[in-house]
Each structure stands twice: as structure tokens, then as C-alpha cells.
N, C-alpha and C positions, 0 to 999 in steps of 0.2 A: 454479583461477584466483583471482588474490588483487586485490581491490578497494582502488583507494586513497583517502583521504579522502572525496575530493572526490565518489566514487562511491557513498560510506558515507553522508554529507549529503545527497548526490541526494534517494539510495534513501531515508533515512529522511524527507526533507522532501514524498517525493511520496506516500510511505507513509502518514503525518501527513493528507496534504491531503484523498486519494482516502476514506480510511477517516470523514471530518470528512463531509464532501461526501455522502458515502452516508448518514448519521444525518440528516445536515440535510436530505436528500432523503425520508428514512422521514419525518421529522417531519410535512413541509409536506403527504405526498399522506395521510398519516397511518393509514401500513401498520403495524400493531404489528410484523407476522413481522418485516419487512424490519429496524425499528429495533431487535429484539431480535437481530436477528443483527448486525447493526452494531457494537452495543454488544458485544457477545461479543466480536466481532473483534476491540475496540477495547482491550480488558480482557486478551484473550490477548496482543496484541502489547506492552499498557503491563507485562505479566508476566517475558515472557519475553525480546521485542524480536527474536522470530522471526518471519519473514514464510514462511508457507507453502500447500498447498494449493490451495483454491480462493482465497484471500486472495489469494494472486501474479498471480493472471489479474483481476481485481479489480482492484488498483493499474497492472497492467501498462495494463488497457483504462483507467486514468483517464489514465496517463503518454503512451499515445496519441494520447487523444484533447485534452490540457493543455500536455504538455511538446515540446521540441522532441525531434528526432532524437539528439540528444548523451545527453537526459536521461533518453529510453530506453534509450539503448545505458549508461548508467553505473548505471542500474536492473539490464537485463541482468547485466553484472558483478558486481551487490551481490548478486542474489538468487544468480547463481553458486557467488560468493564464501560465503556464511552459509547453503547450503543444500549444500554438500558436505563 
């Protein structure tokens, strides 16, 4: 399945937010695990610009519970797309 643009900008800006939103969330309840893994996450993705794993279900559940119905389905797509 090949993602276009607009599904590549989705994925990466919901990716961006969900991954931001979980460190700012470590910080405030002030879980180290939680913000050490955040951080991982965050380091992996600014490395490589892969989204995988548990990481997918992560941004999926932010894109859920954030985005509309379109921004899921062009998530869907992206991760399709850049994970086969």
C-alpha cells in the first residue's frame, strides 16, 4: 500500500504530537520509567523516522483518541506504507 503525502504529514505530525504528549505526561506525574521510555522512543523515531512496534499502537491510541476519522485512516496508510 503506498501512502501519499498528505498521509506521510498526517502520520508524521500525529506521530510528532502523541510521542511529545507522552514525555510531557512522564514529566508532570513524574514517572522516570515512563519518561525514559518516551525519550527512547523519541530518539528512535528522530534516528531512524521509523514508527514501529509498540510505538504504532501508542500514536494509533493518541490518533484516536486526537484526531478525526480521516487522520486515522491516513495513519493507517502511513504505517502500512513504511512498515512493509
Amino acid at each position: 500500500m503506498e501512502a501519499s503525502t498528505d498521509d506521510e504529514a498526517t502520520g508524521r505530525l500525529l506521530t510528532a504530537a502523541a510521542l511529545h504528549d507522552v514525555a510531557a505526561h512522564a514529566e508532570a506525574i513524574q514517572d522516570a520509567n515512563l519518561a525514559s521510555a518516551a525519550q527512547t522512543m523519541l530518539e528512535a523515531w528522530d534516528e531512524d523516522g521509523k514508527v514501529e512496534g509498540v510505538m504504532q499502537l501508542v500514536i494509533m491510541k493518541y490518533a484516536q483518541e486526537h484526531g478525526t476519522p480521516d487522520d486515522v485512516a491516513a495513519l493507517h496508510r502511513w504505517f502500512a506504507a513504511t512498515t512493509s
